[in-house]
Backbone as ProteinMPNN parsed JSONL, in Angstrom:
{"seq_chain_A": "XXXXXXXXXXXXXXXXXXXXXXXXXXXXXXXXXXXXXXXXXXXXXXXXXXXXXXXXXXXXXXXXXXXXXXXXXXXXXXXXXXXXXXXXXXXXXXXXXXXXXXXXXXXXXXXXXXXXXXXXXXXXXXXXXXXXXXXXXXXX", "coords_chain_A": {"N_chain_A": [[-0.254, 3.768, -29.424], [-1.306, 5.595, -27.523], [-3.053, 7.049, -28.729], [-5.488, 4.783, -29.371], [-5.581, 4.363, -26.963], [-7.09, 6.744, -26.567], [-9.197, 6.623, -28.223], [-10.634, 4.398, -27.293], [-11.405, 4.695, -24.717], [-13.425, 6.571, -25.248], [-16.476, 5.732, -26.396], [-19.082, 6.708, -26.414], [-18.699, 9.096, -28.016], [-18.713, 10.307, -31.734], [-16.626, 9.258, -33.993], [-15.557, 11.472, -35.634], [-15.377, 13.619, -33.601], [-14.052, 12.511, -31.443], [-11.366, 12.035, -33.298], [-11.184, 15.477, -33.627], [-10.609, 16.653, -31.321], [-8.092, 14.879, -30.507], [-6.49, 16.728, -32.455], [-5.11, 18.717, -31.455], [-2.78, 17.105, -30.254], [-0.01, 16.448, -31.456], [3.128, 15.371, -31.695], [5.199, 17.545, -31.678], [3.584, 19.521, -31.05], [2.913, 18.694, -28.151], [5.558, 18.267, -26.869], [6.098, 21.225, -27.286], [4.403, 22.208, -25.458], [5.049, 21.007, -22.836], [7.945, 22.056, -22.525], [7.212, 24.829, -22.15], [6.125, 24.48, -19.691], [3.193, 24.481, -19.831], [2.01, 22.45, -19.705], [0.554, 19.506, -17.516], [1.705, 16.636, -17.619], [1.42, 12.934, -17.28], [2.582, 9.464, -17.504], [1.704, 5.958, -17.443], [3.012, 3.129, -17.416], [3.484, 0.09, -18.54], [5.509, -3.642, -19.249], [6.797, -1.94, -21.25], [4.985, -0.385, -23.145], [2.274, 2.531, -22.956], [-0.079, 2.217, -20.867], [-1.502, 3.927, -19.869], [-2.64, 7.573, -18.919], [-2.398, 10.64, -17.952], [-3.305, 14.241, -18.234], [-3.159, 17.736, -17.968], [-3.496, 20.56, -17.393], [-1.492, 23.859, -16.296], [-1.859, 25.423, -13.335], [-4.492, 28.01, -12.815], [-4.934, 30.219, -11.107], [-4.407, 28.863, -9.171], [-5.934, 26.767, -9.117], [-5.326, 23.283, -11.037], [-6.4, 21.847, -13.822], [-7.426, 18.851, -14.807], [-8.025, 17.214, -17.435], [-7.807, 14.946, -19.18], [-7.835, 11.668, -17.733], [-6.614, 8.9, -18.694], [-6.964, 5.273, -19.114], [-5.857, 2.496, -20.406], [-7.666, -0.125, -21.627], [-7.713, -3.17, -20.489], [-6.362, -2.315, -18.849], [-8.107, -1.645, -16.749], [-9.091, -1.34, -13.917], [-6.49, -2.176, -11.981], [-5.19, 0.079, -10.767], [-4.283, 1.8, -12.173], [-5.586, 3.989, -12.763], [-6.239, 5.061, -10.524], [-3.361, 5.81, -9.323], [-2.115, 7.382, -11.467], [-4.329, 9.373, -11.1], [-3.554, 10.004, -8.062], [-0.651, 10.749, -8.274], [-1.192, 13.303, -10.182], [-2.2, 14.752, -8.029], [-0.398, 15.348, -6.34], [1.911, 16.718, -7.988], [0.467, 19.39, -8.804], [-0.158, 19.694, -5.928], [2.176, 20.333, -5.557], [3.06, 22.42, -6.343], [1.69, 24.275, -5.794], [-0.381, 24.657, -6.25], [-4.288, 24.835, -4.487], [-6.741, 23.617, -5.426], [-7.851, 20.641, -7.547], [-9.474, 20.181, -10.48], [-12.813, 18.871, -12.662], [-14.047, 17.369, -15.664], [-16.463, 15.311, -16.227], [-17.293, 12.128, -18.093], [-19.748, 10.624, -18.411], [-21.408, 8.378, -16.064], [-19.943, 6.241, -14.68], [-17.484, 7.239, -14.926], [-18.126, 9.329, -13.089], [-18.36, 8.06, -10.714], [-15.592, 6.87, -10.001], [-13.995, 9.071, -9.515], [-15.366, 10.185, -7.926], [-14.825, 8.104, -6.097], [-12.242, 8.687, -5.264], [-12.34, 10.657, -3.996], [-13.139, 13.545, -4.787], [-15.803, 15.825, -5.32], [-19.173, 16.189, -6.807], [-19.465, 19.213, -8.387], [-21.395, 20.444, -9.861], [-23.41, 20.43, -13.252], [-23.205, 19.456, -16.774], [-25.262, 19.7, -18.591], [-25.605, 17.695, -22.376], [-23.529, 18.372, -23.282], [-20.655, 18.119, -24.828], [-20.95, 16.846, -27.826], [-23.45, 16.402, -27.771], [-23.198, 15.28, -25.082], [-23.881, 13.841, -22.092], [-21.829, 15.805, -19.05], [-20.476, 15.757, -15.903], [-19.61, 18.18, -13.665], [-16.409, 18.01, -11.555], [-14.825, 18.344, -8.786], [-11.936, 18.749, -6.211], [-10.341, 19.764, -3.335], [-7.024, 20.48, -2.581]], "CA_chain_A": [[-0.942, 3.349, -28.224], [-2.353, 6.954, -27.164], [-4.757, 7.165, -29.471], [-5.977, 3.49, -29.096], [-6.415, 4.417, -25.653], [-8.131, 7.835, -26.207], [-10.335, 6.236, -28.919], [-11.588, 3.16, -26.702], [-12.128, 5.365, -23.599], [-14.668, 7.737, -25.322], [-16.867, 5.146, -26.783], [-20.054, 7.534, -26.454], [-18.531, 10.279, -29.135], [-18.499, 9.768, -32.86], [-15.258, 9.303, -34.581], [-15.21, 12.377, -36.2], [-15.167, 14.783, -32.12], [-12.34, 11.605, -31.187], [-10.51, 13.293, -34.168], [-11.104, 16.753, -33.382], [-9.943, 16.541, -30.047], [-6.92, 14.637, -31.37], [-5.708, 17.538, -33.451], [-3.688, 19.097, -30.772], [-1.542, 15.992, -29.949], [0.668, 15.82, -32.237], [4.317, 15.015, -31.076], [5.44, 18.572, -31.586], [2.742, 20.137, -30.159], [3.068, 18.497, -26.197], [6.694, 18.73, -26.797], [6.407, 22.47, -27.381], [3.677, 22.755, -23.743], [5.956, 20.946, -21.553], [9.143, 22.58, -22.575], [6.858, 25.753, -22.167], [5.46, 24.781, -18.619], [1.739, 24.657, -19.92], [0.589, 20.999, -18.857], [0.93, 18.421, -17.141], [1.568, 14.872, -18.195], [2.382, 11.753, -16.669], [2.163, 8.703, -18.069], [1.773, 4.911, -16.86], [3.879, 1.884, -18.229], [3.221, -1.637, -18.302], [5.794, -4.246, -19.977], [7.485, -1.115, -22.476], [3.876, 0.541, -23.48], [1.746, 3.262, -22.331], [-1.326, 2.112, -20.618], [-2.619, 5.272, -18.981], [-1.62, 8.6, -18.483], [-2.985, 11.906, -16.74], [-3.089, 15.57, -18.598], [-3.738, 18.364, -17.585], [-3.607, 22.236, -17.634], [-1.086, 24.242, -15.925], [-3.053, 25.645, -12.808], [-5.054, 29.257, -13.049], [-5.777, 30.668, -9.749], [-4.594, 28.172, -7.641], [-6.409, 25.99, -9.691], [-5.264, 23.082, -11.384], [-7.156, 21.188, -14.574], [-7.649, 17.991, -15.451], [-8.326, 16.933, -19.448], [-7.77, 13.404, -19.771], [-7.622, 10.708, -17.594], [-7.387, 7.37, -19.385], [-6.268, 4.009, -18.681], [-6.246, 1.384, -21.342], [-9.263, -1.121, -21.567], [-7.141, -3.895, -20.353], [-5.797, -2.127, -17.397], [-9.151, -0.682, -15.618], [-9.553, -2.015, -12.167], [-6.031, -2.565, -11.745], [-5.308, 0.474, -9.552], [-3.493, 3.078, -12.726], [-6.214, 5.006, -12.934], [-6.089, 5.839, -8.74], [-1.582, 5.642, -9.146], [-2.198, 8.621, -12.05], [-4.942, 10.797, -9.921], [-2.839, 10.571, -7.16], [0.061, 11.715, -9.018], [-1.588, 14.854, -10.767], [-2.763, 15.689, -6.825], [0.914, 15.675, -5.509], [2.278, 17.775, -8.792], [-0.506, 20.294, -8.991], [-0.147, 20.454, -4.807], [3.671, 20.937, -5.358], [3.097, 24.014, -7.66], [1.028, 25.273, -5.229], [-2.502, 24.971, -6.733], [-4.744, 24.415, -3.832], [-7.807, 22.684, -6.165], [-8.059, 20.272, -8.613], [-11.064, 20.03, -11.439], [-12.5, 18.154, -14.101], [-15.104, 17.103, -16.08], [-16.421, 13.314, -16.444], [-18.488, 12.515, -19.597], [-20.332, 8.966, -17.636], [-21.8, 8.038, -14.263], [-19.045, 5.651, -14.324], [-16.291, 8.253, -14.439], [-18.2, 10.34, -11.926], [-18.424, 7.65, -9.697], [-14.421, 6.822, -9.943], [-13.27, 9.989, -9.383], [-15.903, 10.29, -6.061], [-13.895, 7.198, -4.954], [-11.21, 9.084, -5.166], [-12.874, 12.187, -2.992], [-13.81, 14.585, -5.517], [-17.722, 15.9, -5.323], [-19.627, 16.649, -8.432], [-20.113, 20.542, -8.219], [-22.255, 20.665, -11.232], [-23.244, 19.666, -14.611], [-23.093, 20.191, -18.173], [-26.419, 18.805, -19.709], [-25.792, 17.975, -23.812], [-22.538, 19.651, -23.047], [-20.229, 18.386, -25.951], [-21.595, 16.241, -28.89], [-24.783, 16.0, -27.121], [-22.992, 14.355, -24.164], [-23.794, 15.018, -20.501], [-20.819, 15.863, -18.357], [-20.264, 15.813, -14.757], [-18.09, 18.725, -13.555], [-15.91, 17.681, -9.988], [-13.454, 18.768, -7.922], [-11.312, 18.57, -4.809], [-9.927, 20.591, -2.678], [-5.85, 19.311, -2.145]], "C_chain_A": [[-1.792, 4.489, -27.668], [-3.053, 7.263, -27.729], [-5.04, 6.007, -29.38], [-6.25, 3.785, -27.805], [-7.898, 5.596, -25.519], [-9.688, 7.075, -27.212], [-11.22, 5.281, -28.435], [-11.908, 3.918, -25.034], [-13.295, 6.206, -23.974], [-15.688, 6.955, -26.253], [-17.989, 6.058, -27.702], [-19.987, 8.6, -27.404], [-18.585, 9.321, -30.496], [-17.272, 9.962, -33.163], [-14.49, 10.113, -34.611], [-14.729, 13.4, -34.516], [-14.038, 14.157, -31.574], [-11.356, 12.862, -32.26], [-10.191, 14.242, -33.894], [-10.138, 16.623, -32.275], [-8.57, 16.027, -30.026], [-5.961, 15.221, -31.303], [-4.859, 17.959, -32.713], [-2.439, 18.49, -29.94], [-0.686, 15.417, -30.749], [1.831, 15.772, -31.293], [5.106, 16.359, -30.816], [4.733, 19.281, -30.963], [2.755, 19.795, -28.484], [4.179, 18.611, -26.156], [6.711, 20.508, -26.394], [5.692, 22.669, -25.389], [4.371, 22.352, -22.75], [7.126, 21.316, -21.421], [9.111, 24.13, -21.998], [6.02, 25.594, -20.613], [3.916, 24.983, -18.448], [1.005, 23.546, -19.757], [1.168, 19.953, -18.129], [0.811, 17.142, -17.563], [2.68, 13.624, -17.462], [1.762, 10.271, -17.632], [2.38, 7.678, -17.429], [2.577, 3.841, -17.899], [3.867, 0.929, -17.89], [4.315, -2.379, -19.61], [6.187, -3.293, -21.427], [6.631, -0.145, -23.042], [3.076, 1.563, -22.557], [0.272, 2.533, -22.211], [-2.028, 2.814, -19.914], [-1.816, 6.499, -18.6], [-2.635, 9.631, -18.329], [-2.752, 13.163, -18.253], [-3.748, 16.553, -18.304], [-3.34, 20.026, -17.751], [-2.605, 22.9, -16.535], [-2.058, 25.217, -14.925], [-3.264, 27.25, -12.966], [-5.63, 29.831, -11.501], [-5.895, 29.757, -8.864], [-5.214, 26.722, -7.966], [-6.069, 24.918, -10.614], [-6.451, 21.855, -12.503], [-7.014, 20.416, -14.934], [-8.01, 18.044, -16.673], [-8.485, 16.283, -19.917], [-7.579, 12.699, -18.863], [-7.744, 9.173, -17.853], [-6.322, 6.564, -19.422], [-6.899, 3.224, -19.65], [-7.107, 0.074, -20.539], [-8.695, -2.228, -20.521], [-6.005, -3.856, -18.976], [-6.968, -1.469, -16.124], [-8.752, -1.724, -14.776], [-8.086, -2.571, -11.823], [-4.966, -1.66, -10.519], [-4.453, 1.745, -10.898], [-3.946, 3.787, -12.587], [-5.636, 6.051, -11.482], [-4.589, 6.258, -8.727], [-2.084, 7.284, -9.966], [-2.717, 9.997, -11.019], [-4.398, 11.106, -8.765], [-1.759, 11.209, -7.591], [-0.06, 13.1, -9.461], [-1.815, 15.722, -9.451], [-1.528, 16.294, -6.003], [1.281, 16.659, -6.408], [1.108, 19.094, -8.506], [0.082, 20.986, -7.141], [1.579, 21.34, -4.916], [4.082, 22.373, -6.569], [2.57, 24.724, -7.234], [-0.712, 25.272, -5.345], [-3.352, 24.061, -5.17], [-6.421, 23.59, -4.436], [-7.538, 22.152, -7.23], [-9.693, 20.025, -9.331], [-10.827, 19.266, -12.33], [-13.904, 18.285, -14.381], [-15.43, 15.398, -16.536], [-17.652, 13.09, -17.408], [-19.707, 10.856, -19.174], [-20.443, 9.072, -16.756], [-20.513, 6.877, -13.759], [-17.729, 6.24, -14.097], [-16.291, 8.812, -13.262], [-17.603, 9.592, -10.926], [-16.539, 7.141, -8.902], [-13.887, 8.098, -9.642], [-14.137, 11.103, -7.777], [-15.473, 9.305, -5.515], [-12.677, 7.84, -4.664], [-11.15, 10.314, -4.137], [-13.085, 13.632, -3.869], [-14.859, 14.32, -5.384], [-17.797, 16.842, -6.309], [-19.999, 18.483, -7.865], [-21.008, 21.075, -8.995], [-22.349, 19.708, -12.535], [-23.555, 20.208, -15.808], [-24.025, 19.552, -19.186], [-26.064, 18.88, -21.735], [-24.311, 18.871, -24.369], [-21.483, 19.783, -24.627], [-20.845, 17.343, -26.878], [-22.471, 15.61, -28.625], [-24.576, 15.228, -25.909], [-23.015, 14.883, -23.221], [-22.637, 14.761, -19.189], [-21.187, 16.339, -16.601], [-18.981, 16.841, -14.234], [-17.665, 18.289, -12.092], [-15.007, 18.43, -9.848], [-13.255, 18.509, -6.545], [-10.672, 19.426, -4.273], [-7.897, 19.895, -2.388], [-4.766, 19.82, -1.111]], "O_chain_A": [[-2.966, 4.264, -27.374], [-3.959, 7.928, -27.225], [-3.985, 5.958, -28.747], [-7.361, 3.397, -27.445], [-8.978, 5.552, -24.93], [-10.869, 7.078, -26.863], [-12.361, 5.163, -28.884], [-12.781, 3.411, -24.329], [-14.105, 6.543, -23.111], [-15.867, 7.686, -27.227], [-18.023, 6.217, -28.922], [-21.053, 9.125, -27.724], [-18.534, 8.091, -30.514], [-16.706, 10.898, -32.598], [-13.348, 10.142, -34.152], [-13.577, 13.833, -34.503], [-13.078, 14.836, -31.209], [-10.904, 13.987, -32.047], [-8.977, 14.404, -33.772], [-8.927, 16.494, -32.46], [-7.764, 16.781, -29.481], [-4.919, 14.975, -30.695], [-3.696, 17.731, -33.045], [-1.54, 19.022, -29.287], [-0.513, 14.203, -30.855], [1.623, 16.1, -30.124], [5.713, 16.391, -29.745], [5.332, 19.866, -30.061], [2.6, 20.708, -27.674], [4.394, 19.272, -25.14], [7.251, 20.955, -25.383], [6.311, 23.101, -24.416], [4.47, 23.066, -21.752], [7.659, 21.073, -20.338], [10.088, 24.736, -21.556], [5.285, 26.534, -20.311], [3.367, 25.438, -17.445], [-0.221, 23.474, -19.672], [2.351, 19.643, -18.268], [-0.281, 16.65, -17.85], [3.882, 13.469, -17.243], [0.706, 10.194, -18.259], [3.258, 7.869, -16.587], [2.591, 3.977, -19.123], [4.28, 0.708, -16.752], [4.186, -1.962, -20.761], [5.952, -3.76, -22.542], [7.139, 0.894, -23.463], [3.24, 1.412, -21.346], [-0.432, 2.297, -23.193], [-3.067, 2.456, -19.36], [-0.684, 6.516, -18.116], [-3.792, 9.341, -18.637], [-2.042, 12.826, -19.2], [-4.974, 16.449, -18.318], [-2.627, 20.237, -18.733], [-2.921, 22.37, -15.47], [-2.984, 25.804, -15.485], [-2.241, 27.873, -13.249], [-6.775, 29.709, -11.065], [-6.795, 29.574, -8.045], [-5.045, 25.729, -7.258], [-6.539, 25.368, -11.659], [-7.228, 21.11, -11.906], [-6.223, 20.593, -15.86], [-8.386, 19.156, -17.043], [-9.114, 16.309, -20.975], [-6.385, 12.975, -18.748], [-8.607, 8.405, -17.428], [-5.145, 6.843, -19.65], [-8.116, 3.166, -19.826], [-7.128, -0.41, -19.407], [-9.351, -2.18, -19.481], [-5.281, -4.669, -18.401], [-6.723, -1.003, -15.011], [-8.168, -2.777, -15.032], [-8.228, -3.653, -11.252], [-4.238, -2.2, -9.687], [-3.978, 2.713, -10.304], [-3.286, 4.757, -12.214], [-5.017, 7.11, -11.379], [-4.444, 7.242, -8.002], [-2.377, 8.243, -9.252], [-2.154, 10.957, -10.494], [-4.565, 12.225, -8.279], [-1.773, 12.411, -7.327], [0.777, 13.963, -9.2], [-1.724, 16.949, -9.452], [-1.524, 17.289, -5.279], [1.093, 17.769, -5.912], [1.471, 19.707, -7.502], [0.526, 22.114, -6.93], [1.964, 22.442, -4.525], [4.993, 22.899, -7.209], [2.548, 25.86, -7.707], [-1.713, 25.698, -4.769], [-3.056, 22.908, -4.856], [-7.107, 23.022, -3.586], [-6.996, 22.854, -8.084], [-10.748, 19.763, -8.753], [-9.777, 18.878, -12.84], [-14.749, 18.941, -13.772], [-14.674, 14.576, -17.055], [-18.702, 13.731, -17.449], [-20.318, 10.286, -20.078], [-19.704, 9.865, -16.172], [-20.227, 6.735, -12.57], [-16.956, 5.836, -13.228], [-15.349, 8.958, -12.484], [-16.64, 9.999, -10.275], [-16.29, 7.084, -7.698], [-12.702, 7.832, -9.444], [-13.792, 12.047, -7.067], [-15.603, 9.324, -4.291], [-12.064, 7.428, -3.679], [-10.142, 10.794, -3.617], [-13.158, 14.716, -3.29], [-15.291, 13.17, -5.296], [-17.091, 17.789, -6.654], [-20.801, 18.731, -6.965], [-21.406, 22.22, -8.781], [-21.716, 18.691, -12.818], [-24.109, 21.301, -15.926], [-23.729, 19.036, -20.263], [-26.251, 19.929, -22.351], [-24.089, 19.618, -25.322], [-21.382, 20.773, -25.352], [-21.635, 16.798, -26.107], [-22.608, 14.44, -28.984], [-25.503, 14.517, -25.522], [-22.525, 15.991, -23.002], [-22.604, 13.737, -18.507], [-22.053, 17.145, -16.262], [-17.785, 16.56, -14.301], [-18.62, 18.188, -11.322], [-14.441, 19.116, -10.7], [-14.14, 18.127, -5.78], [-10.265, 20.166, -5.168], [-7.768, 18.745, -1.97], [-3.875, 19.062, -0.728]]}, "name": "protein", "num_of_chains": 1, "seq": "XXXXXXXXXXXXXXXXXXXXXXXXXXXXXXXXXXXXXXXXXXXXXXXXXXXXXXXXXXXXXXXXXXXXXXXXXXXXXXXXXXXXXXXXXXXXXXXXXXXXXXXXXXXXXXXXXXXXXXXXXXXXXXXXXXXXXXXXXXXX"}
């Protein structure tokens, strides 16, 4: 199910950068970062499956990072996405980090994650496989 989600949220990449990006999710590998205190992950559950879940970066200066937020096709507009981002804003605040960041690869991301009260602070023209990213953040 987590890759079926990551692969139908990033439409705009080719296969092959899905892949790449991938590589460091194996089952051992997020095992090893959250045993080790290096990310955050929550995940959403509908009826026994994962239909959306949060990750993110252990924070740097106060700072915590977003990485992924993705909600299966079949659950947009049903309120996980907003249940997750609020989630990552309470953890992150309860660790202390006074900002969260990200990056949004669509005007449709941006604009979801300025409903949410993040403002775009910049952007990343052509940024990864010719795709132009929106960087945000919030203050929490």
């Amino acid at each position: 199910m987590f890759r079926q989600i990551v692969v139908t949220s990033f439409p705009m990449f080719p296969p092959n950068a899905v892949e790449s990006y991938l590589e460091p999710w194996t089952r051992e590998a997020v095992v090893s970062r959250l045993t080790h205190g290096a990310d955050l992950l929550i995940a959403a559950f509908a009826a026994g499956e994962i239909v959306g879940l949060v990750s993110g970066n252990a924070p740097e200066g106060g700072v915590g990072t977003i990485v992924w937020l993705l909600v299966d096709a079949r659950w947009r507009g049903h309120e996980v996405g907003r249940a997750l981002y609020d989630a990552a804003c309470h953890v992150y605040r309860d660790v202390g980090a006074h900002k969260m960041k990200l990056t949004a690869p669509s005007e449709r991301a941006k604009r979801f994650y300025e409903r949410c009260g993040m403002r775009v602070e910049g952007t990343h023209p052509k940024h990864w496989y010719n795709v132009d990213f929106y960087s945000l953040g919030a203050a929490l």
